[in-house]
Structure formats: C-alpha cells, structure tokens
C-alpha positions, 0 to 999 in steps of 0.5 A, a space after each residue: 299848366 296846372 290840371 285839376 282833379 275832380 273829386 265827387 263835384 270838387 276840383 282839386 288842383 293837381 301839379 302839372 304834367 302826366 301822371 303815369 298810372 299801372 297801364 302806363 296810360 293818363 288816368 283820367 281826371 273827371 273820373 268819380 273819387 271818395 269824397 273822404 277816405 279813411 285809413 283804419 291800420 295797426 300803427 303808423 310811423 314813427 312806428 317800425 313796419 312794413 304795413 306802416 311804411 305801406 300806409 305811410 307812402 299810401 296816405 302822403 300820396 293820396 293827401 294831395 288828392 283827396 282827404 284822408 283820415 288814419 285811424 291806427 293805434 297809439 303805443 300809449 295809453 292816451 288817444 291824440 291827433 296830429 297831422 302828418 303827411 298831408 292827413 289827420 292821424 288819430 292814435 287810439 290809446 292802447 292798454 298793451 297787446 295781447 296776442 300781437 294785437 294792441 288793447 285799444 277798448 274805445 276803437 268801436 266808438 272812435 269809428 262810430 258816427 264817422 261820414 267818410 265815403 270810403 273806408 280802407 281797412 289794412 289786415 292782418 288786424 282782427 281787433 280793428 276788424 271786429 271794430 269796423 263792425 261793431 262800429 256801424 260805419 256805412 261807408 263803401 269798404 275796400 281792404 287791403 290783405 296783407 296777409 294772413 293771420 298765421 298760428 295763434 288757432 286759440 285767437 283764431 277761432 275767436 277772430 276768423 268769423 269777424 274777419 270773414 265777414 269783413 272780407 264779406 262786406 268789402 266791396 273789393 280786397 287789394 292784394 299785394 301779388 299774385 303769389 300771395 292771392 294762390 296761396 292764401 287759406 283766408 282769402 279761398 271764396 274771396 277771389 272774385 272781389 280780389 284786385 293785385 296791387 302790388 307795394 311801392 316805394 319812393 325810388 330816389 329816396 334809396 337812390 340818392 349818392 351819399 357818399 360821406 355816408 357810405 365811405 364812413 360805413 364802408 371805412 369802419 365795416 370793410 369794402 365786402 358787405 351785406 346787408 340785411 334789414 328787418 325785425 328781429 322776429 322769428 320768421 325772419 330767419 336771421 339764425 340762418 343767416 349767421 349759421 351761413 356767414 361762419 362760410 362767408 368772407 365778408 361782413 354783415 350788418 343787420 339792421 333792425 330791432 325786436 324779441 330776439 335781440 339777445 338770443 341773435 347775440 349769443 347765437 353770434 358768439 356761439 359762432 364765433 363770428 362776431 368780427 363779421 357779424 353786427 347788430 345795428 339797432 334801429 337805423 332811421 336812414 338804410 339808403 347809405 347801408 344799401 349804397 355801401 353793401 353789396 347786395 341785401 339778404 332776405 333769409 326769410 323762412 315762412 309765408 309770415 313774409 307776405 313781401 319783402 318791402 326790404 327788397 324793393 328798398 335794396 333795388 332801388 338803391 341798385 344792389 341784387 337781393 339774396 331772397 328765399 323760395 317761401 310760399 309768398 310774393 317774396 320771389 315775385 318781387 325780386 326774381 331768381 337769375 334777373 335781379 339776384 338769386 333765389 335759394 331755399 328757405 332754412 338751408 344756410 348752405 344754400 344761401 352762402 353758396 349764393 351769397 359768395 357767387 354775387 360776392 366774387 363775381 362782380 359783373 353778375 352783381 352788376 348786372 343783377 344791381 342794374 336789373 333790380 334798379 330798373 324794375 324797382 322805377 318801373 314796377 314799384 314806385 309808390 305813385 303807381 301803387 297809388 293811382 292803382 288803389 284809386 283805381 280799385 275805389 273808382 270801380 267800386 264806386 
C-alpha cells in the first residue's frame, strides 16, 4: 500500500513499507516539514569531495520528500541550472579561488528574494556564509559544521566574525560526531543549538560483487593489495604512507588526484618503491578497488579530516580500515580493534606494523572486514543520516 507524507498541508506519496529512522522506530508521516528547503554548498558533483558527496546523498534523499533547491558554485565563469538527482541545481559563476574558496561575486544576489522556508547551509564555506547574510533570506536556517576552518589566520580575521554570526542565527548546527563537537574552537558558545548527525552512504553501492573488475585489478596489481582514497592534499598524509610501504610486502593503489601529484611522484622514486606503489588518477568507480584490496588505509595527519567518508565506503564493501588517532570523528567512525586498527598519525612505523598485522592474519582481516560491513548497514546509511537531518528541521519547525 502506498502511504503519504504530508508536508506543510501537502501530501506527498512515499514508496510503500517502514522507513527505519535513527531510533530504529517509524518516523511519523503528519509530522510538519519545509515546505521548500534550499541547500547553499561549496560545489556539487561531478565535483570530487567529501562535502559533495554528503550533498549529493542528502539532496537524492530528500528530493523524493520534498522540494530541494542547491545552490553551490560553478568551476566556470558562467551561472547555469540544471536538474539533478531529484532537485534543480544552480552553479554560480565563479572568477577563480582565493584562499580555497571560489570568486562567485553574484551569490548575494542569487540568494536574495528566495522563498523557501528552510535553508541549509554547509560550512567550512566563509564566502557563501557572508553571502547568506547579506542576502536577507528569511527562511529558518539549519547548518551542517563540517568542519573547522583551520590555518588561513590573514582570512580568518576577515571571515570569523560573519561565521559567528551565521552559527548565531542558525536555529540548529548538525554536527557529524561527537569527537569533532568536543573538539572544536568554532563551535565553543554553540552547543546548545548543536545536533550529531553522523555521514552516510548508500551501502549496495560499494557491496555490489564485480568480480571481472576486481579479477582484472587483482590480475594486473597482485593478490596483496591496499587501498587508499583521497585528494592528494597535504593533510592527508600519503608521504607517510609511502615512507611506511618501503616496510610492507604488498601493493598500493592510491586513488585520487590534487596539488601534489608530482612531489608524490618523486617521493616514489625517491623510495624506491615505485614496483609497489601507483598512483591512479581520478576513479570514477572505487567499489571494484575496495572489493580487490585487503583493507583501506587512511594515513591522515591533521583535524582538516573532520571524517573519513573513504571508510565508510570501505566498510561497506566489507574490507577493515587502517585509520589514525587524529583529534576528529576519524576513530569514531571506524574503531580500533572492532573494525580495523587505530594507530598514530605521522608514524610510518606504526602504520606498517598494522598494515602487515591485517596483511598476514587473514582471520582477523576477516573478522574486522565483517565487523565494518555490518556497522557501515546499521549506523551509516544515507537513508538514516537522511530521516536524522528531517528530524533536526522538524524541531525547528
């Protein structure tokens, strides 16, 4: 039978059977929603990010429920509009970047005049936040604290005080762990207002059995394999991942593009390890990498890795996670001794020590791929971070 979800007076048809929300109880279906929420972001897919790929699951959720508007920033400098996963996306021209964040001069005037009853704003993103201001937009604000804006103090002194008083305005902050929320110097004042909604995934996509795939990767790389996915930026640690691979009988494919491409290669044949460490570009389909590998390696060295997106992907394709002890939700998401191994950030010692324990002890590798496979299904799907953010706008509403 088909039910209906009624949306500020509007009943909306829903697909039939429970919908499981973050208690594992039915979420109601007469309860108040926005009538229309908008999603102010950075970018949005086919640009490559974790936040992106938050918004990209968020938004494909929330459009069969209700309608959702996007407004991020184009790569480009022209503004254009397009439909995508279930909502209209607007891409701002953008004149470049200064300071990470892109030039888009019109975002003001984009947001201005807007109607929708809810706005969602996704930070760190200073420009769009002093834009959500200056724009006058009158609908209820929720904001989702990514994290926090680290380094930069010449931009900071210039953005702090507009982003203070967005988090001011905000009528709740959705934070994604609990980990992130103790720590954090931007959110201090703020945690009365503040909600943990943990990042989820779509589970079968990284579940799916593509064995030609994953025979033709293990074919060409070898039967030993890690995995490691992510920008190729400095927090992410991947010099110390190939300091700790000159230590480690196995291969590594690391995945991902970015500013450093060049000084990871030389750093490579520096090593001498260049018969066991590749560089693969951007992948548009990981799932066969995980499936192939024998565990993913996040070698992060800094709080700039607020979570880890990367792991739940890996879990959920049923492989354990080599993650680092860094002040952030990191750990939380994939913890020590239950879903892989824990170990201290900027130590290659230390991680190859832990990625030769999952390499040669094949039951424990199990155990810990199976562990992570049922908490990725259970605690981290993108349907219960989905009913968990409704939740957090009905309480403002």
């Amino acid at each position: 039978m088909q039910r209906k979800l009624y949306i500020s007076g509007t009943q909306v048809a829903l697909d039939s059977g429970p919908r499981i929300g973050a208690d594992s109880t039915l979420i109601s279906e007469h309860v108040r929603r926005p009538a229309r929420i908008l999603h102010i972001g950075k970018y949005y897919p086919p640009h490559v990010g974790g936040i992106e790929t938050h918004l990209h699951y968020l938004v494909s959720h929330q459009s069969p429920m209700l309608p959702v508007e996007v407004v991020v920033a184009n790569e480009r400098a022209v503004t254009r509009t397009e439909v995508m996963d279930g909502a209209r996306i607007t891409r701002v021209a953008s004149f470049g970047t200064w300071a990470s964040q892109p030039v888009c001069p019109s975002l003001p005037w984009v947001l201005a005049g807007r109607s929708e009853s809810m706005v969602h704003l996704h930070l760190p993103n200073p420009w769009a936040a002093q834009a959500y201001l200056m724009s006058g937009h009158q609908g209820k604000l929720i904001v989702t604290h990514h994290a926090d804006t680290l380094g930069r103090a010449h931009l900071r002194r210039f953005t702090d005080p507009f982003v203070r008083q967005v988090m001011k305005r905000a009528a709740a902050i959705i934070i994604t762990s609990k980990r992130y929320l103790e720590s954090s110097d931007e959110l201090v004042g703020f945690h009365d207002k503040c909600r943990i909604v943990p990042l989820g995934i779509d589970v079968e996509e990284f579940n799916v059995e593509s064995l030609p795939e994953v025979q033709a990767i293990r074919a060409k790389y070898g039967p030993r394999l890690i995995v490691a996915v992510g920008r190729l930026v400095p927090y992410k640690g991947f010099d110390v991942l190939l300091q700790a691979m000159k230590k480690i009988d196995a291969t590594l494919l690391l995945i991902g593009s970015g500013p450093l491409q060049k000084e990871l290669e030389t750093t490579i044949e520096k090593l001498g390890i260049a018969d066991k460490a590749h560089l693969l570009g951007h992948v548009k389909d990981t799932a066969p990498y995980y499936k192939a590998a024998q565990m993913l390696v996040l070698s992060s060295v800094s709080r700039a890795e607020s979570f880890g997106l990367v792991q739940l992907e890996a879990m959920a394709a049923g492989i354990p996670v080599v993650n680092t002890e860094i002040d952030s939700g990191v750990p939380e998401v994939s913890p020590n001794g239950v879903t892989g191994i824990t170990v201290p950030p900027r130590d290659p010692e230390a991680l190859a020590h832990a990625v030769r324990v999952l390499l040669d002890d094949e039951e424990t590798r199990a155990k810990y791929g199976q562990a992570a496979c049922v908490r990725a299904r259970e605690e981290y799907t993108a349907l219960r971070m989905t009913e968990s953010t409704l939740r957090v706008y009905e309480s403002v509403l």
